[in-house]
N, C-alpha and C positions, 0 to 999 in steps of 0.2 A: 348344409352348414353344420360343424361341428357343436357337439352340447358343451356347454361352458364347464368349467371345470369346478368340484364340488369339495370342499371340504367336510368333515363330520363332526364339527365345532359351530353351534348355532344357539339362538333362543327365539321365540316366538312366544305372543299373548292373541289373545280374543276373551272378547268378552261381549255380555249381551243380557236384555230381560228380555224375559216372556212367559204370559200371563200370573204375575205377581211372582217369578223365581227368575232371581238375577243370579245369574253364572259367569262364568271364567276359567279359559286354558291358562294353561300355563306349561310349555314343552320345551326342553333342552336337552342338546344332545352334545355325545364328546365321541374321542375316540373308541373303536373299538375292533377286534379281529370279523365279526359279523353283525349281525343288526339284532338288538337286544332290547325290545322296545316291555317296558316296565309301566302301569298303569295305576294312579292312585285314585280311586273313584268314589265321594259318598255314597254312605248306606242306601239302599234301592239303587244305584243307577249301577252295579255291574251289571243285567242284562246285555249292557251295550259295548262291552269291552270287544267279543267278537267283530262287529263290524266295524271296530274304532282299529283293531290290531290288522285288517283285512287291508281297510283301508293308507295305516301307514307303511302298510308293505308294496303296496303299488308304488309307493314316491319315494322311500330309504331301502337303500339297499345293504348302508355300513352304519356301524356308530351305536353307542348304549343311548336310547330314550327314554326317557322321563317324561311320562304326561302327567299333570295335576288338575283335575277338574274340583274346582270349590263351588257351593251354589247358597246362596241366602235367599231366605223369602222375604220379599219387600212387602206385604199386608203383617199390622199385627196384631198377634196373636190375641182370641177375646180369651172376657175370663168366665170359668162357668162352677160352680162348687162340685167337690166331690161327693155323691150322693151319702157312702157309708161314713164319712168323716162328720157331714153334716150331722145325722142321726146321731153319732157317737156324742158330738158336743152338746146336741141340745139335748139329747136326756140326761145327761148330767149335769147339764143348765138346770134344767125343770127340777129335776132332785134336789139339787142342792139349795134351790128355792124355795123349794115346798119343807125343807127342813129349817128354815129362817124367819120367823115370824114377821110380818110384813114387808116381806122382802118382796121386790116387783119380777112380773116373771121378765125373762131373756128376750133383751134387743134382739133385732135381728141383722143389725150394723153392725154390733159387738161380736156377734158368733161368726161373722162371715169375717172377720178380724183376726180370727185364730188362725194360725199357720195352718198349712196344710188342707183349710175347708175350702176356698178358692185356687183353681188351677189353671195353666194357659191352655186354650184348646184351639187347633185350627182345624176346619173345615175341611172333611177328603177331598184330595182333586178325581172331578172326572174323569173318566178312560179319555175321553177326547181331548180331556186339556193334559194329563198324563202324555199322551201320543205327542202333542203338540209343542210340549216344553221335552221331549226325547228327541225329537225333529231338529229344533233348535239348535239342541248342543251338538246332535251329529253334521249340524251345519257349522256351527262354532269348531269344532276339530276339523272339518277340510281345511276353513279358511284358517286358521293355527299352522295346519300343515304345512300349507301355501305358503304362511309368512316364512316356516322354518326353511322350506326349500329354499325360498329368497336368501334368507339369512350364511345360510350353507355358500350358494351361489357368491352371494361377495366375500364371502370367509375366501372361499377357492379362485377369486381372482386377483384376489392379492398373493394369495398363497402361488400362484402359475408364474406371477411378477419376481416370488423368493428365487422360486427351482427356476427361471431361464436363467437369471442373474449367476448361478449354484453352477449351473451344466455351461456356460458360457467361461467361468474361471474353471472351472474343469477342464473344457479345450485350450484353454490357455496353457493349461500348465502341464498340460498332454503334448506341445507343441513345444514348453523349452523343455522338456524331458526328449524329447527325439533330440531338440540340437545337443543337448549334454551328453544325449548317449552315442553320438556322432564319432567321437572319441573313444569311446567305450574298446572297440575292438584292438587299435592300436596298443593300447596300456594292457588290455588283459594278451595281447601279443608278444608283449616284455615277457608278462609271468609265465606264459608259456615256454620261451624259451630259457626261463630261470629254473621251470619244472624238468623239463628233457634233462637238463645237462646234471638236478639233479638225479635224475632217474638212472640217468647215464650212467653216472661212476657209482653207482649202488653195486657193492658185487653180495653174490656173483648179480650180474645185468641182469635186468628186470629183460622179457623179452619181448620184440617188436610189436608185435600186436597189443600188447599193455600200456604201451608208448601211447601209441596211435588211439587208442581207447581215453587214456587222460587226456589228449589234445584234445580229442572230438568231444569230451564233457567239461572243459575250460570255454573252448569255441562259444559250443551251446550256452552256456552261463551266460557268454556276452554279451547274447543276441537279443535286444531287447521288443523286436519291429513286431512281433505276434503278437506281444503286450500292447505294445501303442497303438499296433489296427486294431484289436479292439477296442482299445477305449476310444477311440474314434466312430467304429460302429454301434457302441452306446451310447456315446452323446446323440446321436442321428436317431438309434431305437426309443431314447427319451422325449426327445424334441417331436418325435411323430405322436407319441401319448399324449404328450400336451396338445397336441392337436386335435387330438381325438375327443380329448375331453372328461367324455362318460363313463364312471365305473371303473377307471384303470387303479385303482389303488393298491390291489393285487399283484398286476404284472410289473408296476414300478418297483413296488417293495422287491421283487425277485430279482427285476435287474441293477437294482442295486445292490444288491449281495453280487452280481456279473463285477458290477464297478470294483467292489469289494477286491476280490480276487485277482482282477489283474493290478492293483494298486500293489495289491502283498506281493506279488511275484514280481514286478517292478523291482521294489525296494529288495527284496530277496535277490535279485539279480546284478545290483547295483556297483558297481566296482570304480566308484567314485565320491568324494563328498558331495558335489554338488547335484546330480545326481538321485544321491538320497536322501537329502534335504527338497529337493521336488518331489520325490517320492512322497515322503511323509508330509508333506503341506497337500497334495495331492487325496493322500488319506482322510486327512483331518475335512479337508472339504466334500469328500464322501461322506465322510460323517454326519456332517448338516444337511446335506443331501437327505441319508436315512431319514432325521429327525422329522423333516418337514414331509417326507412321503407318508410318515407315518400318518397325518391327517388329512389324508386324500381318502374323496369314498372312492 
């Protein structure tokens, strides 16, 4: 069974606590020529960016990433004084008291009142609860992953529904370009023999082999069927990618620059209005064509 077809336009969340630190991914991805995975991680947890970057290189293969890991702790924070603040205040408590006759000496409600003498402190985590809550979040990025790959996945089957729709008026319009150019030989038949005769009375006369040489490169100009088998065998080379599914983002983008080129030589070839008004509607629908391969991984 073919892998389904992937876009490199997604977003994905997870989230989760464990043992008093609630976290959260946060991963979106866009277009991109290769796979450019970017990581924003609070202070302590880079450690873990190697086995997070290992990780999304096994499941993305195209596309700029963006991962954002936030993390709060949900205990809080106690309060405990700062030991050299404290001393600072209360000896200048006690001094300024002993210098004020009956003055009472320094609450100790009042001193721990002053900015700066009480502060938040929380409790180091264990290596084991450390390991435990690093576990977590390398758990919370698979599943992140997962959702992104999902995400990608319907992005890409909608996007599979754009380009058969794209390659199906493509054949279409591959098909009145053959009947239009059906004609084609007869008319540039006229100007060939419009071109002879004038060749003919050119003096002194142009000589026969010169003759025979402008026909044979009027003729060829006519010919448009090399142009139109291939874009028949590109429509057939697309339509098998889409099949395929996986990873082609590459070889489509290339054969649409194929599409490209017999479109131009088409219309370069053209020796009719009608003609080259398929031609260039033909172009313009290549054009959409590119756009949308662009977001194929």
């Amino acid at each position: 069974m073919a892998a389904p077809l992937s876009s490199m336009t997604g977003f994905a969340r997870s989230d989760g606590t464990i043992e008093g630190l609630a976290w959260a991914w946060e991963v979106r991805s866009v277009n991109g020529r290769g796979l450019d995975l970017r990581f924003r991680l609070p202070p302590g947890f880079d450690a873990l960016e190697p086995a997070l970057r290992t990780a999304a290189a096994k499941l993305l293969k195209r596309g700029n990433v963006t991962a954002n890991l936030t993390v709060k702790r949900e205990d809080q924070p106690k309060l405990a004084p700062d030991p050299a603040a404290l001393e600072q205040v209360l000896a200048l408590a006690l001094e300024l008291a002993a210098r004020i006759p009956g003055a009472e000496p320094p609450r100790a409600e009042a001193l721990l009142g002053l900015p700066g003498v009480l502060r938040p402190t929380t409790a180091a985590d264990s290596e084991a609860v450390v390991q435990t809550q690093a576990e977590a979040i390398r758990q919370g990025f698979a599943a992140v992953l997962d959702g992104l790959v999902t995400a990608r996945q319907g992005e890409g089957a909608r996007l599979a529904g754009i380009l058969d729709a794209l390659l199906a008026e493509i054949d279409a319009l591959r098909g009145r370009a053959a009947v239009e150019a059906a004609d084609q030989p007869a008319q540039q038949r006229a100007r060939m023999l419009e071109t002879v005769q004038a060749l003919l009375s050119e003096v002194p006369a142009l000589p026969e082999e010169r003759i025979v040489q402008e026909v044979a490169m009027l003729a060829a100009k006519s010919d448009v069927r090399e142009e139109l088998d291939r874009l028949d065998a590109h429509v057939h080379a697309a339509r098998a990618l889409l099949a395929e599914g996986e990873n082609i983002g590459r070889r489509f983008d290339f054969l649409v620059q194929e599409f490209n080129r017999e479109a131009n030589t088409l219309c370069s070839k053209s020796a009719s209005v009608a003609l080259t008004a398929t031609g260039l509607k033909l172009k313009a629908t290549i054009e959409q064509l590119r756009e949308q391969v662009q977001n194929i991984e």
